[in-house]
C-alpha positions as CSV (number, residue, x, y, z in Angstrom):
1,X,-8.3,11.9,24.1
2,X,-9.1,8.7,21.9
3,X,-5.9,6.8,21.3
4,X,-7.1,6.7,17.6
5,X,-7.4,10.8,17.4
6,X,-4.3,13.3,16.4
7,X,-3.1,15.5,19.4
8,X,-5.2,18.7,20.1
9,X,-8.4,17.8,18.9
10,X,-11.4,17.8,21.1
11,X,-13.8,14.7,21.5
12,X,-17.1,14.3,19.8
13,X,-20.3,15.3,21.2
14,X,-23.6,13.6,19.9
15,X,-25.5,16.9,21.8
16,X,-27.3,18.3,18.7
17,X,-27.9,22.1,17.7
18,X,-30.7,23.8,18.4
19,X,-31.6,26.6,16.5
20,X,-34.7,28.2,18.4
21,X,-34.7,26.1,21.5
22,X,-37.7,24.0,19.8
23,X,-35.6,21.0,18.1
24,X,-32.6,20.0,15.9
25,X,-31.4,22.3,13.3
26,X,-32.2,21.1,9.6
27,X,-30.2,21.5,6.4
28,X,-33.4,23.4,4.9
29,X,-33.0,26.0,7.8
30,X,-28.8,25.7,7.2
31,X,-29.5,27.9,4.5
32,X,-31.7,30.6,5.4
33,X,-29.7,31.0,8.5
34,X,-26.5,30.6,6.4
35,X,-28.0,33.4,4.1
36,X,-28.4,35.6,6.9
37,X,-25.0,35.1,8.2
38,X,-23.4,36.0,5.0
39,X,-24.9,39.1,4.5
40,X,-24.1,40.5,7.3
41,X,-21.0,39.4,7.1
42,X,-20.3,41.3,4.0
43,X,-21.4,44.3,5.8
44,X,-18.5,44.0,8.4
45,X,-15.9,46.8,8.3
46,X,-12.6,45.6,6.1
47,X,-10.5,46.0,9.1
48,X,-12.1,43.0,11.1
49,X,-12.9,41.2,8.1
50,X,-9.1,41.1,7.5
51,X,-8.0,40.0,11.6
52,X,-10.7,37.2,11.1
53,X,-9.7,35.8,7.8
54,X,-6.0,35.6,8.9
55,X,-6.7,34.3,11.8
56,X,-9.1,31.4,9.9
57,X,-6.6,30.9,7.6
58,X,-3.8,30.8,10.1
59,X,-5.6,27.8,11.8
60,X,-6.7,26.0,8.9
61,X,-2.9,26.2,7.3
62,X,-4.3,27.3,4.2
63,X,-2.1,30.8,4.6
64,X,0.6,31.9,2.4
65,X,2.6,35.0,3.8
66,X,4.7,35.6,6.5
67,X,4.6,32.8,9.2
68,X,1.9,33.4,11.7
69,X,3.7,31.7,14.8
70,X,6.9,29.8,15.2
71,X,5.3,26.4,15.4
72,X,3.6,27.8,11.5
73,X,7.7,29.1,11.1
74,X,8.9,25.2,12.0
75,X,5.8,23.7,9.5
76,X,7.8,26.0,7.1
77,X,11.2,24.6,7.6
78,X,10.1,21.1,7.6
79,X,8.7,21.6,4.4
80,X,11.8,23.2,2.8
81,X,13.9,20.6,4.5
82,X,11.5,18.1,2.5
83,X,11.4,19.8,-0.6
84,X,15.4,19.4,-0.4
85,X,14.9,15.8,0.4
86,X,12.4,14.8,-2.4
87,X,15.3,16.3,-4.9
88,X,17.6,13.6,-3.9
89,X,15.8,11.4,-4.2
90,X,14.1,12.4,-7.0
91,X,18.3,12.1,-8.1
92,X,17.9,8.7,-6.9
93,X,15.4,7.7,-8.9
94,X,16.8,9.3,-12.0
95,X,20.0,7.5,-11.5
96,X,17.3,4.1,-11.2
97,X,15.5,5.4,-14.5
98,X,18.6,5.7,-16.4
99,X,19.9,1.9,-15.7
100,X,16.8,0.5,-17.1
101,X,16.6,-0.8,-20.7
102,X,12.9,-1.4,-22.0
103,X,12.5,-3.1,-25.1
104,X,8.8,-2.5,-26.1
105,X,6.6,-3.3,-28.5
106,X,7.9,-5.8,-31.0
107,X,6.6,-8.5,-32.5
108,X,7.8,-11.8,-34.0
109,X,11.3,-10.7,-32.6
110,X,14.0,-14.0,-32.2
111,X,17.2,-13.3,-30.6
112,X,20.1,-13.3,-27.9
113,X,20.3,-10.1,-25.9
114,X,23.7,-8.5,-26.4
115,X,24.6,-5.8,-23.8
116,X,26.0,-2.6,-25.4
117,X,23.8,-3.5,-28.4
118,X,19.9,-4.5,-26.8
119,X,21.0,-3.3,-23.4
120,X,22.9,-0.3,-24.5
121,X,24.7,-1.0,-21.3
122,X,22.1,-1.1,-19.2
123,X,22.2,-3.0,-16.3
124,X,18.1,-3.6,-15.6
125,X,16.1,-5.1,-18.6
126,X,12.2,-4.5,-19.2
127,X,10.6,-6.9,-21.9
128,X,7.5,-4.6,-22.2
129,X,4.3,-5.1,-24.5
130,X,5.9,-7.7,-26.5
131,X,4.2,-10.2,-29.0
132,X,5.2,-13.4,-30.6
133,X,8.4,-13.0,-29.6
134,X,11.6,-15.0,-28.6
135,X,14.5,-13.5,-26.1
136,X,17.2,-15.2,-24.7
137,X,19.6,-13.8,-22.3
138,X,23.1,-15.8,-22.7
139,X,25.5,-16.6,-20.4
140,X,27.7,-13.9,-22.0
141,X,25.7,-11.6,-19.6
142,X,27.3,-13.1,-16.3
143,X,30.2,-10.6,-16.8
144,X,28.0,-7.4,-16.9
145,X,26.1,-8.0,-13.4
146,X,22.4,-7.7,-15.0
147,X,20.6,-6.5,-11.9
148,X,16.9,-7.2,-12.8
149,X,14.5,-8.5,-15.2
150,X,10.7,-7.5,-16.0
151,X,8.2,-8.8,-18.2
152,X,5.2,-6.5,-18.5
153,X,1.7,-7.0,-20.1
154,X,3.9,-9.3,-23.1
155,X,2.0,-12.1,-24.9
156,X,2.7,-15.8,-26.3
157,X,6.5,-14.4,-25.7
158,X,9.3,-16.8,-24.4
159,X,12.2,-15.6,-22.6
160,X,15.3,-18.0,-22.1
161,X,17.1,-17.1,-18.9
162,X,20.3,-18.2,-18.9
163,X,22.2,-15.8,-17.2
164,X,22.9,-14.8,-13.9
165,X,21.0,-11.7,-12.2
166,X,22.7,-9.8,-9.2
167,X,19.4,-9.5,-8.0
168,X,18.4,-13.4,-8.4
169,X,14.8,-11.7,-9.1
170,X,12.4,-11.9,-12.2
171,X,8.5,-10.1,-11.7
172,X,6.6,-11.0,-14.6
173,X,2.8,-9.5,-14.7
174,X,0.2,-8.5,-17.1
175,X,1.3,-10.9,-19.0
176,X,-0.7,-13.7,-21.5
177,X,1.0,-17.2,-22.6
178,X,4.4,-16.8,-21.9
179,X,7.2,-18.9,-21.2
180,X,9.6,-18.5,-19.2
181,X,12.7,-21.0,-19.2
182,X,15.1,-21.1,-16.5
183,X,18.3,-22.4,-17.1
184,X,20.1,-20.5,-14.3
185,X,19.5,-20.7,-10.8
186,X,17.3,-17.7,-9.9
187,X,15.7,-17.3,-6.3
188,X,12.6,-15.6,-6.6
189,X,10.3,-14.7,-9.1
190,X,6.9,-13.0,-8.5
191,X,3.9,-13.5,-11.0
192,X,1.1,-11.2,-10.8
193,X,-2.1,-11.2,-12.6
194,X,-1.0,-13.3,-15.8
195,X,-2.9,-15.8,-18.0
196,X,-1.3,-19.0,-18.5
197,X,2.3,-18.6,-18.1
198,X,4.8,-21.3,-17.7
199,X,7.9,-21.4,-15.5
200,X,10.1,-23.6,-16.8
201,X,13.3,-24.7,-14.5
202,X,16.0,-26.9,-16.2
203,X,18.0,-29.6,-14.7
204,X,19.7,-28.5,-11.0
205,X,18.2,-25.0,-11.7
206,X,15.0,-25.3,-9.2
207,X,16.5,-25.6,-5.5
208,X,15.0,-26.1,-1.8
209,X,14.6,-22.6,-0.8
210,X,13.7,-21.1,-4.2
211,X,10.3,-19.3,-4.4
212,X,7.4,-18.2,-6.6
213,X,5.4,-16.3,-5.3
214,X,1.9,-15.9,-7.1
215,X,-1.0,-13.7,-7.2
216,X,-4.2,-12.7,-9.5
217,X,-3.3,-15.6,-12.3
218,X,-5.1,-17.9,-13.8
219,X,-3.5,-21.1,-15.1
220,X,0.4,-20.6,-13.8
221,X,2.3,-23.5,-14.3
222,X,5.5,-24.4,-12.9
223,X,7.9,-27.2,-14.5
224,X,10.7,-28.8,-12.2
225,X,12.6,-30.5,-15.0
226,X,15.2,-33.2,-14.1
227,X,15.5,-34.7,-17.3
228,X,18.5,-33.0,-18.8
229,X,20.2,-29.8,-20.1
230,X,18.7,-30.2,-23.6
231,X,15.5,-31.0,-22.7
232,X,12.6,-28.7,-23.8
233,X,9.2,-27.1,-22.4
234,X,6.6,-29.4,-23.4
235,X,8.6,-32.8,-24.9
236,X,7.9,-35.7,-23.6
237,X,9.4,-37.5,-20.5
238,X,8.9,-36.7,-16.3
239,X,9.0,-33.5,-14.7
240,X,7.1,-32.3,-11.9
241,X,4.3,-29.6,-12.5
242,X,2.2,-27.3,-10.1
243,X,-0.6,-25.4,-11.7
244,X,-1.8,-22.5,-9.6
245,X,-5.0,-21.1,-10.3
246,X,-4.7,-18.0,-7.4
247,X,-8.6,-17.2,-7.9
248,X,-9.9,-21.0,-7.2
249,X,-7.1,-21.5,-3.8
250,X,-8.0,-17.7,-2.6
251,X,-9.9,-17.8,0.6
252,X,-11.5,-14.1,-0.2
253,X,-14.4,-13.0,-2.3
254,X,-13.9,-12.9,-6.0
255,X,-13.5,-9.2,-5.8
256,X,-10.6,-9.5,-3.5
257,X,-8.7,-12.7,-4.4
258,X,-6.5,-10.9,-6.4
259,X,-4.9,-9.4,-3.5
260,X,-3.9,-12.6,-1.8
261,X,-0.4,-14.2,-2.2
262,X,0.8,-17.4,-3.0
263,X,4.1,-19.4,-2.9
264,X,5.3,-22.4,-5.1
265,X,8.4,-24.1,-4.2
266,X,9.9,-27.7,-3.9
267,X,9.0,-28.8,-0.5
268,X,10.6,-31.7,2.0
269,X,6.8,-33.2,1.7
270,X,8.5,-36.9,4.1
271,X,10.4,-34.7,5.7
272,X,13.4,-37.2,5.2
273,X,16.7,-35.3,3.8
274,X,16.5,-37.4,0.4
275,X,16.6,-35.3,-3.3
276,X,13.8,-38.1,-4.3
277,X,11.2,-36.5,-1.3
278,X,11.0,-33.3,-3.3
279,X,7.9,-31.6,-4.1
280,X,6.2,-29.0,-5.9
281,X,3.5,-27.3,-3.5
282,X,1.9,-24.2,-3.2
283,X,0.7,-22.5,0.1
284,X,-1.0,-19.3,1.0
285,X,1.6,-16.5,2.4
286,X,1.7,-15.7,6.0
287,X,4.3,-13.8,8.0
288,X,6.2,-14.5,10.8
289,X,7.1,-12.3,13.5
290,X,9.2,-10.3,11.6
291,X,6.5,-9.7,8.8
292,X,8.7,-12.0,6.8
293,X,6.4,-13.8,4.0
294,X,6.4,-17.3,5.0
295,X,4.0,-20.2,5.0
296,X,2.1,-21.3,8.1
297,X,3.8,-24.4,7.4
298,X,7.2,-23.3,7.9
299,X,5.8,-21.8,11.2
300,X,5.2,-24.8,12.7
301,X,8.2,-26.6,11.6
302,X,10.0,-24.2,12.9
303,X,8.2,-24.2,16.2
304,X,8.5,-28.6,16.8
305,X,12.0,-28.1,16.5
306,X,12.1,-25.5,19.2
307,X,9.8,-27.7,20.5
308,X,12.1,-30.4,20.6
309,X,15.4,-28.8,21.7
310,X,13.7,-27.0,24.9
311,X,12.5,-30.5,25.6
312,X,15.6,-32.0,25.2
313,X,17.0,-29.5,28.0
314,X,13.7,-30.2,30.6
315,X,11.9,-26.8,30.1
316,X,8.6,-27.0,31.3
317,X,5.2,-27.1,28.7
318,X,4.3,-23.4,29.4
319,X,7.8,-21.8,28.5
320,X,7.5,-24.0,25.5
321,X,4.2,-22.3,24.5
322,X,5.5,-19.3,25.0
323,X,8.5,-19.6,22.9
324,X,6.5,-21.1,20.0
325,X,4.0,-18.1,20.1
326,X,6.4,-15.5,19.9
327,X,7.5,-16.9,16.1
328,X,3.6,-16.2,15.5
329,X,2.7,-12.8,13.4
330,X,1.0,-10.3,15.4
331,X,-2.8,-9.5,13.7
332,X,-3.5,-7.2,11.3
333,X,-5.2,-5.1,13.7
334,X,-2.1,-4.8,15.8
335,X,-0.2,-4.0,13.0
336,X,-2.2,-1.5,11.9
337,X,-2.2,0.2,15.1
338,X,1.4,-0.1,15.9
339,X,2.1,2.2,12.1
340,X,-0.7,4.8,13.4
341,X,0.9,5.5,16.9
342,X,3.8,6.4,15.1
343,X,2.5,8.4,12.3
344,X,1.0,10.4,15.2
345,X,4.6,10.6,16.3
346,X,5.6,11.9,13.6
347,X,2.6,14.4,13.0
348,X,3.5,16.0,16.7
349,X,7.3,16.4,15.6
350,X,5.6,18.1,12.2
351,X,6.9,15.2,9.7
352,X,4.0,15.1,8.1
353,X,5.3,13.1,4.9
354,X,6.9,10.6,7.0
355,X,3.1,10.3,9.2
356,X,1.2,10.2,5.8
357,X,3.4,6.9,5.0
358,X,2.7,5.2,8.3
359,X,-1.1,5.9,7.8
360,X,-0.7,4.5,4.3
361,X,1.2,1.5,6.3
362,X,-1.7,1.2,9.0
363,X,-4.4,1.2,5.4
364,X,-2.5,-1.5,4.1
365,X,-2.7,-3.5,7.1
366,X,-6.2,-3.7,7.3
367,X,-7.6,-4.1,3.7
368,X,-8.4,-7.6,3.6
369,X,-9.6,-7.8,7.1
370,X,-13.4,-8.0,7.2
371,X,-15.7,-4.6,7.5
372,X,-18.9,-6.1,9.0
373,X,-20.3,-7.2,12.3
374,X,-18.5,-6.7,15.8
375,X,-15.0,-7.7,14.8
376,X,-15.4,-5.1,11.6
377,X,-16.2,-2.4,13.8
378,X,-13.0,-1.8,14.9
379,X,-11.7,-2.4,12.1
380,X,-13.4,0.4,10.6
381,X,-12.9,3.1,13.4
382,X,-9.2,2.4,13.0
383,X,-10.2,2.9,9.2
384,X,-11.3,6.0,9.6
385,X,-8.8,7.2,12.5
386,X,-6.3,6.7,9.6
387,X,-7.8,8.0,6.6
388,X,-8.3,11.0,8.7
389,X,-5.7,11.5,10.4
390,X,-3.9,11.5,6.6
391,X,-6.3,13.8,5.2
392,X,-4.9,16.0,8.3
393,X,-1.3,15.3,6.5
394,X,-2.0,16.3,3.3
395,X,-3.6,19.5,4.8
396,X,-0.8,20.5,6.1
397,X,1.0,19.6,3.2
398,X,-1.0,21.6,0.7
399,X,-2.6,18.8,-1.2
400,X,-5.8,19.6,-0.7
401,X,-7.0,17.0,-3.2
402,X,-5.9,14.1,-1.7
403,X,-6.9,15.3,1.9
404,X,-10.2,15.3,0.0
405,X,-10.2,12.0,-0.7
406,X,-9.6,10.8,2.7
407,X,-11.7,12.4,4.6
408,X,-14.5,11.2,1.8
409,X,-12.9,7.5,2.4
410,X,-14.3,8.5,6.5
411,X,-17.3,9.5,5.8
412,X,-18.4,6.5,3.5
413,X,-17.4,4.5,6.0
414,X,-19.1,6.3,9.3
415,X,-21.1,9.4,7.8
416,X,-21.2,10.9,11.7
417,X,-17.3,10.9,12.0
418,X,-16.8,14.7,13.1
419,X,-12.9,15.1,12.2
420,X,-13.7,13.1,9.3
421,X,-16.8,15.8,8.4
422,X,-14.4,18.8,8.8
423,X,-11.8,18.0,7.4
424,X,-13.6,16.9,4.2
425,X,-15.3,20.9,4.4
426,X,-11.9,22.4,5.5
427,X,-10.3,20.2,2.2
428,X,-13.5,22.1,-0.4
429,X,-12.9,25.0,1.6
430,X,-9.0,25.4,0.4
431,X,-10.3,23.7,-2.9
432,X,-12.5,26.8,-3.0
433,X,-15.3,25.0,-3.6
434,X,-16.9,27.1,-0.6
435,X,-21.1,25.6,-1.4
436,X,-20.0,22.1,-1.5
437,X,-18.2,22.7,2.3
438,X,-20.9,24.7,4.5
439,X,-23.0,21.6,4.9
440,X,-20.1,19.3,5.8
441,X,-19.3,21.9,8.5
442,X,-22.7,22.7,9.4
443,X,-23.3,19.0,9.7
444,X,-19.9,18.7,12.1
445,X,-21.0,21.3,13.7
446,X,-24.3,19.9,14.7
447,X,-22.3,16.6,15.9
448,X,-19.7,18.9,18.1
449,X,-21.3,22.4,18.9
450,X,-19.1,23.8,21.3
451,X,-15.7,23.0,18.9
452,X,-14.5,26.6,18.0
453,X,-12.5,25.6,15.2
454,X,-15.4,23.8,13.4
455,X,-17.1,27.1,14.0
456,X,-14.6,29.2,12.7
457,X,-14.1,27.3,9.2
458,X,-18.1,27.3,9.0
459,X,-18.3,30.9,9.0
460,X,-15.6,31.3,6.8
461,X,-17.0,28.8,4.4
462,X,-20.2,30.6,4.5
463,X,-18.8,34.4,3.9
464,X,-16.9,32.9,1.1
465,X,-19.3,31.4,-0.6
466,X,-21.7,34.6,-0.2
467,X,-19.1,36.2,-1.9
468,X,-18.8,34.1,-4.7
């Protein structure tokens, strides 16, 4: 068994199916044979017809009485047991839903936030869809432990931050020519595909450590402003300004720079421990060992100074090394592959939900990396491993629709992927859309002709559609 295949499925075969004994069985033939085949499988007595298509259904999981086996018994209970969980959380969620205050839609608006009035003591604040507006949030807030703030798809807006937020986290995106001024020290903030927006950071608000990170915008600018408390965005005098155009400093194709992360921050650029060395600079993302966004940067600092302490102590060159690479982040590849062993954990012990995430996990892992030539192929067989190993998920979990669009994701990426074949015709098949599955089967079929279940669904796909 491939280690990129779910348990209990056969291997491929590239032996092709001959219909006569005189050469490789077309989709023109498909159909007469599959013609034949129905019509005398309408003739079959009700009795057989009824052992079969329980049987079919039984091993497709597309059944709905009584449990069939107890491994179709524990598929049961793991469903109920996740149907319990998703109402929790679901709880959870509501419980999230109902601390957040969105203030949406004005225009020409110009005040201080007050929290039982604005917030109607609500503890997360949303600025959404906002235009020509003016929001500050006072220091009065301190005492009410504001958790978060968002700014969504707002324009020419200017928000005045002056409180403190439990979170120490602002995400602005969507957003067109707006200002934010900082006037409390905040740790992160995340801008996502924005047009010129300004972060503006007051006097001892912008510290060694804070972060921006940055991705999708054009024309960001961030303002470390040492000239004062009263000082103003845009008056005159010295303060230190990055502007980050993500799209011109992404390595990627214009149709994927969106997707890659930046981060801004005042930087030790002398490395001497002076307030005067400071610097705004903005670097590409990378993670460490512990996935942890970073900057390669930071990496390397951090390996010359373990460097320089295993020196001190007389460890030898090669222990060094291999101290300094283990800070590295393992590839994408690796990454990929390590959240796909275990969803197929997970798919063996019948967590199917929990499996679909790690797939999901393994997808995201590998999007940027490259598709083409020999380093992209296994890229994409992982791809597809993944895809369809999900589609196998959400099979089992009833959504036919989005096993559907799985397997698809397969075969556009290798149109001779067997699993990726059948369970595209055993997602129609459920989907009753019984036409549109016989040639995906047939097609599998003619890629793996001794696999029974491929069989199976293909003549059940083909009665069905008869019928219909």
């Amino acid at each position: 068994m491939s280690a990129q295949e779910t348990p209990g499925t056969a291997g491929v075969s590239a032996e092709p199916i001959r219909q006569d004994g005189t050469g490789e069985r077309t989709f023109g033939d498909y159909y007469t044979k599959w013609d034949a085949v129905a019509a005398d499988a309408v003739q079959t007595v009700e009795e057989q017809e009824e052992r079969e298509a329980a049987a079919s259904t039984a091993a497709l999981g597309l059944d709905s009485g009584a449990p069939q086996s107890e491994a179709e018994a524990k598929d049961r209970a793991k469903r109920e047991a996740l149907k319990e969980c998703k109402k929790q959380w679901d709880g959870v969620e509501q419980k999230k839903a109902e601390q957040k205050m969105v203030i949406s839609g004005e225009t020409g608006q110009e005040r201080a936030l007050e929290f039982e009035g604005d917030l109607s003591g609500r503890r997360v604040l949303v600025l959404k869809e906002c235009t020509d507006c003016v929001y500050e949030l006072p220091p009065s807030l301190d005492v009410h432990g504001i958790i978060k703030l968002y700014i969504e798809g707002c324009e020419r807006c200017t928000v005045n931050l002056h409180c403190k937020l439990v979170t120490s986290l602002v995400e602005v995106c969507h957003c067109d020519g707006c200002t934010i001024e900082v006037r409390h020290p905040t740790h992160t903030f995340q801008v996502d595909l924005c047009e010129s927006t300004h972060l503006w950071f007051g006097q001892n608000v912008l510290a060694p450590g804070h972060k921006v990170y940055s991705a999708g915008n054009r024309g960001l600018r961030v303002t470390y402003d040492d000239r004062g408390e009263q000082a103003r965005p845009g008056e005159p005098g010295e303060a230190k300004e990055s502007v980050v155009d993500n799209f011109e400093l992404s390595s990627l194709p214009a149709a994927q720079a969106a997707e890659q992360q930046f981060v801004t921050q005042l930087t030790n650029l002398s490395r001497h421990d002076t307030k005067m060395d400071l610097d705004l600079q903005t670097e590409m993302v990378a993670r460490d060992a512990g996935q942890q966004p970073t900057t390669q940067r930071e990496i390397q600092d951090r390996k010359d100074e373990i460097a320089a302490s295993l020196k001190k102590r007389g460890i030898d060159d090669a222990s060094i090394q291999r101290a300094q690479e283990r800070l590295d982040a393992p590839s994408s590849q690796s990454v990929a592959e390590g959240h796909k062993d275990e969803g197929n954990k997970a798919f063996k012990e019948r967590h199917y939900m929990q499996a679909s995430v790690y797939y999901m996990q393994a997808i995201k892992a590998l999007e940027l990396e490259p598709k083409t030539g020999s380093a992209g192929n296994a890229v994409v067989a992982l791809l597809c491993a993944c895809h369809s190993n999900r589609a196998a998920c959400q099979l089992k979990l009833g959504d036919h629709q989005a096993a559907l669009a799985d397997a698809k994701e397969v075969v556009a990426l290798d149109p001779t992927h067997v699993k990726g074949l059948f369970r595209q015709g055993l997602a129609l098949h459920a989907l009753k859309r019984y036409r549109e599955a016989c040639p995906l089967l047939g097609k599998a079929l003619s890629l793996q002709p001794k696999n029974q279940q491929i069989k199976d669904a293909l003549m059940f796909a083909e009665r069905n559609a008869a019928k219909g």
